[in-house]
Backbone as CSV, one residue per row, in Angstrom:
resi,resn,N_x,N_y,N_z,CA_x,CA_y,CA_z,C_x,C_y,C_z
1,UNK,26.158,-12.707,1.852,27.516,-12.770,1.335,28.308,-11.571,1.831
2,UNK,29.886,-11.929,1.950,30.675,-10.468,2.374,30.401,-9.670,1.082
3,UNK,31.520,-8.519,1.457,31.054,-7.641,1.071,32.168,-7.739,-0.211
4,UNK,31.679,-7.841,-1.422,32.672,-8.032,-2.644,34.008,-7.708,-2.630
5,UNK,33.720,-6.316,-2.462,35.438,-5.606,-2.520,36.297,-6.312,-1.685
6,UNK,35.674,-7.389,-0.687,36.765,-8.039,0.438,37.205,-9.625,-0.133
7,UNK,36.604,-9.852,-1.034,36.120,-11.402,-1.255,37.828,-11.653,-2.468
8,UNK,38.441,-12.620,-2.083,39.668,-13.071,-2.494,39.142,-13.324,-4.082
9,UNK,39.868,-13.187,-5.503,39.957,-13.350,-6.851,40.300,-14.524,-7.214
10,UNK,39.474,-15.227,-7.025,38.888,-16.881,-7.599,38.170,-17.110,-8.427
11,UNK,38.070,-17.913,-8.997,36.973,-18.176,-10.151,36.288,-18.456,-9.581
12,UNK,35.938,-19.566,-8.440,34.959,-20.050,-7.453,34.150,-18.793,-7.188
13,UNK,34.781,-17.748,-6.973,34.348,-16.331,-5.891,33.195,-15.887,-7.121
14,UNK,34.401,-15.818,-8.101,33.381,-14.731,-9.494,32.459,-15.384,-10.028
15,UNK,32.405,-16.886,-9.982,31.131,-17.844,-10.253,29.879,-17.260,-9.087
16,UNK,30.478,-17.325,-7.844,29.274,-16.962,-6.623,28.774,-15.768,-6.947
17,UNK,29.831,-14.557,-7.329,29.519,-13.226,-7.102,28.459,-13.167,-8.838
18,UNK,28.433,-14.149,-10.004,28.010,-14.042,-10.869,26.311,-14.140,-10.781
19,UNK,25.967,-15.187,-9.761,25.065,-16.003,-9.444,24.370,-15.228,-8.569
20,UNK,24.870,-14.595,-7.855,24.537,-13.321,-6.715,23.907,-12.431,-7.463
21,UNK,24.929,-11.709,-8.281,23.764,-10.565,-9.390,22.747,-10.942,-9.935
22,UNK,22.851,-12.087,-10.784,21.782,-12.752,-11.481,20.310,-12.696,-10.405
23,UNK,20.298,-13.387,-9.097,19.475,-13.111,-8.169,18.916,-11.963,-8.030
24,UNK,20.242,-10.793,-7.809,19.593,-9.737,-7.743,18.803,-8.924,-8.747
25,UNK,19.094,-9.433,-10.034,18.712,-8.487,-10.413,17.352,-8.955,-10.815
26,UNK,17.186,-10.626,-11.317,15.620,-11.107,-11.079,15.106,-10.037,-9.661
27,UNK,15.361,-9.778,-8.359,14.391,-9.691,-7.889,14.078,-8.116,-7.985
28,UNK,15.515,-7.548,-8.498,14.475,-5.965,-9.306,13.481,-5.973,-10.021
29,UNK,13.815,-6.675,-10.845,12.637,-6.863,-12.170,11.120,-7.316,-10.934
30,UNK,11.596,-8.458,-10.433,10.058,-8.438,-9.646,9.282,-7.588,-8.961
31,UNK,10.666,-6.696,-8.336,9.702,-5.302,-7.306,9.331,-4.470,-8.172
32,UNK,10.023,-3.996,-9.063,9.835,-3.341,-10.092,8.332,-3.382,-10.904
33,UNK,7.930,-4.639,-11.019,6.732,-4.727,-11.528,5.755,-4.939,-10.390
34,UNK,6.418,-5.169,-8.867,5.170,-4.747,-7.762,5.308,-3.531,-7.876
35,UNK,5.683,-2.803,-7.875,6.053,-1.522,-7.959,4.903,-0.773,-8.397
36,UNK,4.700,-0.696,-9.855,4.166,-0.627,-10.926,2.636,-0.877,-10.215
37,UNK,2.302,-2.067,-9.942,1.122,-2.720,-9.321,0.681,-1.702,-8.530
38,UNK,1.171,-1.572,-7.406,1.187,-0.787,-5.989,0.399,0.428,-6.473
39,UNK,1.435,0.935,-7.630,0.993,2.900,-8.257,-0.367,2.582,-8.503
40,UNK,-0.759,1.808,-9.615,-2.000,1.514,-10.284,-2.864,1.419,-8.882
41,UNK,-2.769,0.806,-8.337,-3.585,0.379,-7.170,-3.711,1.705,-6.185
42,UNK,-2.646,2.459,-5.723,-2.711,3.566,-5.109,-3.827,4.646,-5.816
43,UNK,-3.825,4.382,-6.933,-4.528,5.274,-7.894,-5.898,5.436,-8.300
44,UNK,-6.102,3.751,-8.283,-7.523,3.325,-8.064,-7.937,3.733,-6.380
45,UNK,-7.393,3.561,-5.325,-8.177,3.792,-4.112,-8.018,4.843,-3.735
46,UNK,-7.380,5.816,-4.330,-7.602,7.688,-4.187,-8.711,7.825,-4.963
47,UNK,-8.348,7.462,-5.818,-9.918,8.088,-6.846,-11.529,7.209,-6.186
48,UNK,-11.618,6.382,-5.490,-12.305,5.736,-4.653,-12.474,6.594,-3.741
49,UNK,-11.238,6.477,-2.861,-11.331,7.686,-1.617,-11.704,9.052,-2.061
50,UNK,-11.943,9.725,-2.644,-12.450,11.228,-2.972,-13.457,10.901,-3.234
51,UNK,-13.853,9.868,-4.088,-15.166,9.953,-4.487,-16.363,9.599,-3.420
52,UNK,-15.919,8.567,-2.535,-16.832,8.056,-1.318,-16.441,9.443,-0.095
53,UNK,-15.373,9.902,0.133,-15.514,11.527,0.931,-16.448,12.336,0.300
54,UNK,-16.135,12.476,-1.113,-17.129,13.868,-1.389,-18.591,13.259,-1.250
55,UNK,-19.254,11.854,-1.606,-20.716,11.052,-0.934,-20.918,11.594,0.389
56,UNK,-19.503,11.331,1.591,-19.842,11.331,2.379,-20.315,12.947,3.274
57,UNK,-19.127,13.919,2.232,-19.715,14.960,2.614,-20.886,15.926,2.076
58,UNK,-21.236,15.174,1.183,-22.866,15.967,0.641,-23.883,15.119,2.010
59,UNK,-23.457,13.695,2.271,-24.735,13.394,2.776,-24.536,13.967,4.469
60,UNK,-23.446,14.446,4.662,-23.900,15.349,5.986,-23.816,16.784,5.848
61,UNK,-24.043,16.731,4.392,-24.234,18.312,4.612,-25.871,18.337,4.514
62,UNK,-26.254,17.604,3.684,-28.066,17.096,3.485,-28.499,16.794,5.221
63,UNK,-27.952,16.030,5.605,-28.563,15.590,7.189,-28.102,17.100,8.284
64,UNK,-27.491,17.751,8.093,-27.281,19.041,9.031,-28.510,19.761,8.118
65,UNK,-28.427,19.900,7.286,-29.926,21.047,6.665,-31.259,20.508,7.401
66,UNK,-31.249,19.304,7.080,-32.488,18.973,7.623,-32.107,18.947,9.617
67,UNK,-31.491,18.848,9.686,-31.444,18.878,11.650,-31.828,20.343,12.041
68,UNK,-31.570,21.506,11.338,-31.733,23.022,11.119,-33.013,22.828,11.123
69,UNK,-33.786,22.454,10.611,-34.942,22.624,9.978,-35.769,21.796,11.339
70,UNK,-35.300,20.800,11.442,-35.985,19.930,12.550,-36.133,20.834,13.997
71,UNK,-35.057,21.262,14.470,-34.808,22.261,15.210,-35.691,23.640,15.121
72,UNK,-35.553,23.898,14.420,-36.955,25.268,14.107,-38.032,24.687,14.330
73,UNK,-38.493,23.804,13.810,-39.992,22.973,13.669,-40.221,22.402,15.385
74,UNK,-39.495,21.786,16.172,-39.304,20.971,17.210,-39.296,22.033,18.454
75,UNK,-37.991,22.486,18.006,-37.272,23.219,19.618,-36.293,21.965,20.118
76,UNK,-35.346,22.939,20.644,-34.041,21.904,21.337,-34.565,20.618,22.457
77,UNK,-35.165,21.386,23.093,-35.909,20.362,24.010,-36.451,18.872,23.449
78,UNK,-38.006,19.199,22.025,-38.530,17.931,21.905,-37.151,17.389,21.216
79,UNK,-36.186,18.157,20.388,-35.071,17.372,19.323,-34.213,16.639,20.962
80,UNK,-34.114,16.686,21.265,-33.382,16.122,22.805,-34.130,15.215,23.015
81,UNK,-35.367,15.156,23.434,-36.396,14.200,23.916,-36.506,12.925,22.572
82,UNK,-36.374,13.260,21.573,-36.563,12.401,19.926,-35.257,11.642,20.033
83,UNK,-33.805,12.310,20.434,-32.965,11.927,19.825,-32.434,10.682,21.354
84,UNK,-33.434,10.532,22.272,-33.244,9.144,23.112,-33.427,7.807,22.375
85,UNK,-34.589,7.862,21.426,-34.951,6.792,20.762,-33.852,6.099,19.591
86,UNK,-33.719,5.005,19.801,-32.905,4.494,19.074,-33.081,4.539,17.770
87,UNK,-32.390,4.723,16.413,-32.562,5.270,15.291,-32.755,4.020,14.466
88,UNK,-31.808,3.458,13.918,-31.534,2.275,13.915,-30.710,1.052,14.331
89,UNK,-30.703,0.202,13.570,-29.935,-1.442,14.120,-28.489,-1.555,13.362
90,UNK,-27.535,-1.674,13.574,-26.128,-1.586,12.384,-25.612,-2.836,13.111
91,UNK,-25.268,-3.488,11.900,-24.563,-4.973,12.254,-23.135,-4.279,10.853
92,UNK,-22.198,-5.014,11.385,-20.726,-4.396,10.663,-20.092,-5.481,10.881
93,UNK,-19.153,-5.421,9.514,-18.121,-6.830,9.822,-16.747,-6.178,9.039
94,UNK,-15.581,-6.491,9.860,-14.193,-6.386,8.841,-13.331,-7.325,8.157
95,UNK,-13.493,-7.508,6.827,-12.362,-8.761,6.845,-10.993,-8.272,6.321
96,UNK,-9.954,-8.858,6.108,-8.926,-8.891,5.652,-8.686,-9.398,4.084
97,UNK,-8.470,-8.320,2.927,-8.190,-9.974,1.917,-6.902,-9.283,1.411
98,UNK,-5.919,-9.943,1.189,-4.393,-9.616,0.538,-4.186,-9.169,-1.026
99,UNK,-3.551,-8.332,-1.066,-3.248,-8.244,-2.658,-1.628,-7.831,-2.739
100,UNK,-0.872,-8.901,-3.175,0.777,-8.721,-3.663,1.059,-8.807,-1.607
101,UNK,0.778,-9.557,-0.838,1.097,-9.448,0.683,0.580,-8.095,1.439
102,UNK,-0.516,-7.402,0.570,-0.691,-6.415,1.284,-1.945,-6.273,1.605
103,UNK,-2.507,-5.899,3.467,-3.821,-6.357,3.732,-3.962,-5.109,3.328
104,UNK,-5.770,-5.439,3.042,-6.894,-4.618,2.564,-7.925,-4.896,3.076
105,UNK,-8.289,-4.012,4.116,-9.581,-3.796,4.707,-10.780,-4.063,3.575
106,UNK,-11.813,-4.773,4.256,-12.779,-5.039,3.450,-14.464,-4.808,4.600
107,UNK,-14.839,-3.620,4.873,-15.662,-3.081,5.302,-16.952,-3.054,5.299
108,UNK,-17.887,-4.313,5.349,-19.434,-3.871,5.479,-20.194,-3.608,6.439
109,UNK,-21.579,-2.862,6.839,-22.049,-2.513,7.657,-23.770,-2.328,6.885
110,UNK,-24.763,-2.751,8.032,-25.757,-2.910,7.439,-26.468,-2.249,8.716
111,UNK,-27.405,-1.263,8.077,-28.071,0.043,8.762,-29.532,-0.577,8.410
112,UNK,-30.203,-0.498,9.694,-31.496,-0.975,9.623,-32.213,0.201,10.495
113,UNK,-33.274,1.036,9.466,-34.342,1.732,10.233,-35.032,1.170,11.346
114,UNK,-35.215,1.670,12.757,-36.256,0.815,13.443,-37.323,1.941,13.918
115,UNK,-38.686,1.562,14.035,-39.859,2.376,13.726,-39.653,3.137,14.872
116,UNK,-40.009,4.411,14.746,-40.095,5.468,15.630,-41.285,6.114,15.916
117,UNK,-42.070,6.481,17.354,-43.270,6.719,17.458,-43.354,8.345,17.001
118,UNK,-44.548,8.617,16.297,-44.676,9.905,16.326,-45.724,10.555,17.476
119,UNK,-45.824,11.693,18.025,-46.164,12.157,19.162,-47.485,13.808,18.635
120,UNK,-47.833,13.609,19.063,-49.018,15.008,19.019,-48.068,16.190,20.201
121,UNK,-47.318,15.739,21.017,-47.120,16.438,22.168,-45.494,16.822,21.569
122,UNK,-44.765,16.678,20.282,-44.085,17.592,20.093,-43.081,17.043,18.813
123,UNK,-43.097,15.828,18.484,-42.320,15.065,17.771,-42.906,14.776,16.479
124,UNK,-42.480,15.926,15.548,-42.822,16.111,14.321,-42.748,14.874,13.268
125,UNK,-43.145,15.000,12.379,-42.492,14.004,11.026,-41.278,14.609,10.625
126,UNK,-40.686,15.735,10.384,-39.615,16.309,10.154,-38.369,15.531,10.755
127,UNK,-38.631,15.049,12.340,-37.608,14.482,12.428,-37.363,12.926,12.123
128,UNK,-38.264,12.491,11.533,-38.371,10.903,10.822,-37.043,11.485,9.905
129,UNK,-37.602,12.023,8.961,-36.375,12.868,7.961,-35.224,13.206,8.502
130,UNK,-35.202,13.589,9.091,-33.756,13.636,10.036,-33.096,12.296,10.464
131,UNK,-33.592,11.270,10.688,-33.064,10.100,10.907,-32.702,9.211,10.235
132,UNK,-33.321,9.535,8.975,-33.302,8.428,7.511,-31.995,8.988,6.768
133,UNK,-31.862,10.784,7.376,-30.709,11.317,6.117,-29.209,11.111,7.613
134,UNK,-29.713,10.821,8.574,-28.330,10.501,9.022,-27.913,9.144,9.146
135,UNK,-29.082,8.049,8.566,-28.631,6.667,8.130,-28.321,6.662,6.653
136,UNK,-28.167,7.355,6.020,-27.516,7.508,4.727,-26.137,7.768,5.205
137,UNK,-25.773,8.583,5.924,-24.656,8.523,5.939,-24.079,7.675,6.763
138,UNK,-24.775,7.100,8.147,-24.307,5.508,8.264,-24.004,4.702,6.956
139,UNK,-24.840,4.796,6.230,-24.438,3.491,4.885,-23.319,3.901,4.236
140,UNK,-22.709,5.030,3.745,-21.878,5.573,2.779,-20.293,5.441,3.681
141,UNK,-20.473,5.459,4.998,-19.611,5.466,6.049,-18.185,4.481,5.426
142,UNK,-19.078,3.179,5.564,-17.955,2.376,5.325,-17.323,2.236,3.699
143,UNK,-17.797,2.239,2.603,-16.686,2.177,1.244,-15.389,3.669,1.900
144,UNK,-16.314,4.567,2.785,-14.915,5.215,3.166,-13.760,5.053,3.912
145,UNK,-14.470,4.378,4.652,-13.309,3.799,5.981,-12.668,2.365,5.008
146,UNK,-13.179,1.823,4.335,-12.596,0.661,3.461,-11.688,1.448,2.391
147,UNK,-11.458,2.114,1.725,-10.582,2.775,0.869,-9.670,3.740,1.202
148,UNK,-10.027,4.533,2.477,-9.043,5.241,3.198,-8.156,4.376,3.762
149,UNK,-8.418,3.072,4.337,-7.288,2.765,5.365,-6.884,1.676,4.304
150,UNK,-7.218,1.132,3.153,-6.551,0.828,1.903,-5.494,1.557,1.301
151,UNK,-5.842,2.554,1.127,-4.679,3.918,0.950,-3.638,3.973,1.624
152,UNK,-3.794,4.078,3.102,-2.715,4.189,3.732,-1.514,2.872,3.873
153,UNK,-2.378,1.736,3.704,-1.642,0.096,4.046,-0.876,-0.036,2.029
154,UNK,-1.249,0.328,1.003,-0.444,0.738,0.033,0.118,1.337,0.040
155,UNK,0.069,2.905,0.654,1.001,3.674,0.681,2.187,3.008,0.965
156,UNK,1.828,2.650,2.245,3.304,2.328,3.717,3.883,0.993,2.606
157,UNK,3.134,0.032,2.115,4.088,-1.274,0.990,4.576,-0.436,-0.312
158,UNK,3.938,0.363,-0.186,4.847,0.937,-1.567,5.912,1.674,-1.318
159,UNK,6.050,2.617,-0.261,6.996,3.273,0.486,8.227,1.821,0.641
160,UNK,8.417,0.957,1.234,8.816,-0.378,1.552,9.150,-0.918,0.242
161,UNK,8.785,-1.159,-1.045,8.952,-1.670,-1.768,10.468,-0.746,-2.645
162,UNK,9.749,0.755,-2.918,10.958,1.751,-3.202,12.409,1.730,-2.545
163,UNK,12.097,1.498,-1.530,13.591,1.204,-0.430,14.221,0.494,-1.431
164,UNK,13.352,-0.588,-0.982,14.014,-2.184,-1.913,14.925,-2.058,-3.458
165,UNK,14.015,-1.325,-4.035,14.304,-1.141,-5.147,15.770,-0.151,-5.394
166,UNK,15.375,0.908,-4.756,16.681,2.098,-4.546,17.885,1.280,-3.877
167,UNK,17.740,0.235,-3.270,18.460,-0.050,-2.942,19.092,-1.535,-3.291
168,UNK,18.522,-2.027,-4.263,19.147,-2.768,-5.292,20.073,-1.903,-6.224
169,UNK,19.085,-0.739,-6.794,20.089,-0.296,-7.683,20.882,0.304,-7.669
170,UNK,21.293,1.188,-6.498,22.239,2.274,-6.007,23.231,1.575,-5.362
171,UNK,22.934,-0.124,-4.463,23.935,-0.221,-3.786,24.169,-1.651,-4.067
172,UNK,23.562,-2.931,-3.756,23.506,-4.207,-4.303,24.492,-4.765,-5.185
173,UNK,23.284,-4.062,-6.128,23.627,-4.432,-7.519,25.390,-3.780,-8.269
174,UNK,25.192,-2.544,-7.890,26.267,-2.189,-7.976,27.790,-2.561,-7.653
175,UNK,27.592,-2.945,-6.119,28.574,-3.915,-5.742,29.261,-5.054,-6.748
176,UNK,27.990,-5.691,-6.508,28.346,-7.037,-7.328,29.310,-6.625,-8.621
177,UNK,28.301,-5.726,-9.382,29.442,-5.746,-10.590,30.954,-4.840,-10.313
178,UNK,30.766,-4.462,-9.542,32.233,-4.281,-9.371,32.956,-4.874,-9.011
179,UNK,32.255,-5.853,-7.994,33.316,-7.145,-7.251,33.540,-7.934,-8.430
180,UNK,32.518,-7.835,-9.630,32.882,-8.873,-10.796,34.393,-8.538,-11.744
181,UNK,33.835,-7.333,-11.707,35.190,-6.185,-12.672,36.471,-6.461,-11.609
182,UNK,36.103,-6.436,-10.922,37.553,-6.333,-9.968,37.978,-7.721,-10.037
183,UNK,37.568,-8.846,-9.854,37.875,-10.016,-9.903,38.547,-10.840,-11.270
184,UNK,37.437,-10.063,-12.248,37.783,-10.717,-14.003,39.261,-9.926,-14.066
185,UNK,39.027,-8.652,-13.437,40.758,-8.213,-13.919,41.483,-8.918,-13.427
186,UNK,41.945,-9.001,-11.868,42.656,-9.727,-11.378,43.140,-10.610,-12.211
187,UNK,41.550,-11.599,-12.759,41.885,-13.256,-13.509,42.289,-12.677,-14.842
188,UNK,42.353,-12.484,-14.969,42.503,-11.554,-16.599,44.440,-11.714,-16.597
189,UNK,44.590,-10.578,-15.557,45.783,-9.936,-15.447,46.772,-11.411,-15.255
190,UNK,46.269,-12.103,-14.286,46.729,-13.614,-13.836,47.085,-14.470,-15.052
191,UNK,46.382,-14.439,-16.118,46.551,-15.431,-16.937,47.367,-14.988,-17.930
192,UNK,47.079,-13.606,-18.326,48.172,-12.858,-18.964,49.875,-13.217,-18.425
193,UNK,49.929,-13.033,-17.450,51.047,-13.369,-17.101,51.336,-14.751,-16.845
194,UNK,50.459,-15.311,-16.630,50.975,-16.955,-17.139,51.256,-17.302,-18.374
195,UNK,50.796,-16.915,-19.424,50.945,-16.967,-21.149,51.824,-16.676,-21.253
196,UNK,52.500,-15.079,-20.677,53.621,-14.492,-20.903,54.796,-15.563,-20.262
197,UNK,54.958,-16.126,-19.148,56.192,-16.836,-18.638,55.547,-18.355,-18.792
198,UNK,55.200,-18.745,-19.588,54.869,-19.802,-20.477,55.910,-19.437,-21.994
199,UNK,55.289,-19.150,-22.450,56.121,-18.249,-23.396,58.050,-18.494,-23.244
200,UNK,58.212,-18.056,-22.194,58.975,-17.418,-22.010,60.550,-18.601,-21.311
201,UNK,58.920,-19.643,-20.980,59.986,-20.860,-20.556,59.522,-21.518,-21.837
202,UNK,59.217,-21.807,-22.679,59.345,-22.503,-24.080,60.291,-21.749,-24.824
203,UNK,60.563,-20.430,-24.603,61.665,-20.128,-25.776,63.284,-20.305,-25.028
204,UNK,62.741,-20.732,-23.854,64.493,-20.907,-23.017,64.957,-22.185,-23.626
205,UNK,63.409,-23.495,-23.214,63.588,-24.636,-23.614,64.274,-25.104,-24.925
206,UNK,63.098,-24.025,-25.896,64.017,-24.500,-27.787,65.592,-23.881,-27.812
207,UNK,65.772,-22.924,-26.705,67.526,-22.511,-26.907,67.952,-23.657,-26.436
C-alpha cells in the first residue's frame, strides 16, 4: 500500500487503511511470540553449547596428559611410527530438522575402535590409552558442532525477527494510525460541515 500520509480521505481509504493495521498488528503479536520462542531456544543451546565445550575441553585436556606420558614411555620416533596405524572407523551423518522456519543442524557420528597391534620393538600399551582418550573426544565432537552452529542459525532468525518487530512498531504500525487520525479528521471535519449548511439551508427554507 502507498504510503498513508499520501492516500486521498475516503471512507473506502480509512476502511483499507483500518484493515491494514488490523494485519499488522496480528502479525506483531505473532513475531512477538516467535520472538519469545527464539530467546528460550537461544538459551537452551548456550547452556548446551558450554556444557558440550567444557566435555569437550576436559576430554582433550585428558588425551594431551596421556600423549605426554605416551611420549616419555615411547620416544617421538616409536609415537610417529604408532600414530600411522589407523585409530578408528567414524561414519557421520547431518540432517536438517526446522523449528519456527529455522534449520537446525542435527549431528551424529559413530567412532569405532579398530584393533591395534602391540609390538615388543617399541609400541607400548600406553599408547592403546592414548587412542581410546582421543576417540572420546571424537564422540563428544559432535553434540558440539550440533549446538554451536544451532546457536548461530538462531541467533541470525532472531536478529531478523527483531528488525521485523522494531519495525512494525516504530514505523508500520505507526503510520497507519496516523493515516487513520488524519483521515477520521478530515471525515469528521467533512460532515461537520455538512450538518452545519444543512442546518443552515433548512432555516432559509422555514423563512
Amino acid at each position: 500500500m502507498m504510503d498513508p500520509d499520501q492516500l486521498p480521505p475516503t471512507r473506502t481509504v480509512l476502511l483499507d487503511l483500518g484493515r491494514e493495521l488490523n494485519q499488522a498488528v496480528q502479525g506483531h503479536a505473532i513475531l512477538e511470540r516467535k520472538r519469545e520462542t527464539l530467546w528460550r531456544k537461544l538459551r537452551d543451546l548456550l547452556r548446551e553449547m558450554k556444557q558440550a565445550e567444557q566435555q569437550v575441553r576436559e576430554r582433550f585436556a585428558a588425551a594431551y596428559k596421556v600423549q605426554r606420558e605416551a611420549r616419555l614411555v615411547m620416544g617421538m620416533d616409536a609415537m610417529r611410527f604408532a600414530g600411522l596405524a589407523p585409530a578408528a572407523a567414524t561414519e557421520y551423518s547431518i540432517e536438517v530438522r526446522s523449528m519456527m522456519g529455522v534449520p537446525l543442524a542435527l549431528v551424529t557420528m559413530q567412532v569405532n575402535p579398530l584393533p591395534f597391534p602391540y609390538s615388543p620393538a617399541g609400541i607400548s600399551a600406553v599408547f592403546d590409552e592414548l587412542r581410546m582418550k582421543w576417540i572420546e573426544v571424537g564422540k563428544i565432537l559432535p553434540s558440539w558442532i550440533e549446538s554451536s552452529v544451532s546457536v548461530w542459525s538462531v541467533a541470525a532468525e532472531l536478529g531478523r525477527t527483531q528488525r521485523r518487530v522494531k519495525a512494525l512498531e516504530n514505523l508500520l504500525i505507526p503510520k497507519y494510525e496516523a493515516g487513520i487520525r488524519r483521515i477520521q479528521a478530515i471525515l469528521d471535519e467533512q460532515e461537520r460541515e455538512n450538518f452545519i449548511r444543512t442546518k443552515r439551508v433548512k432555516k432559509q427554507r422555514e423563512r
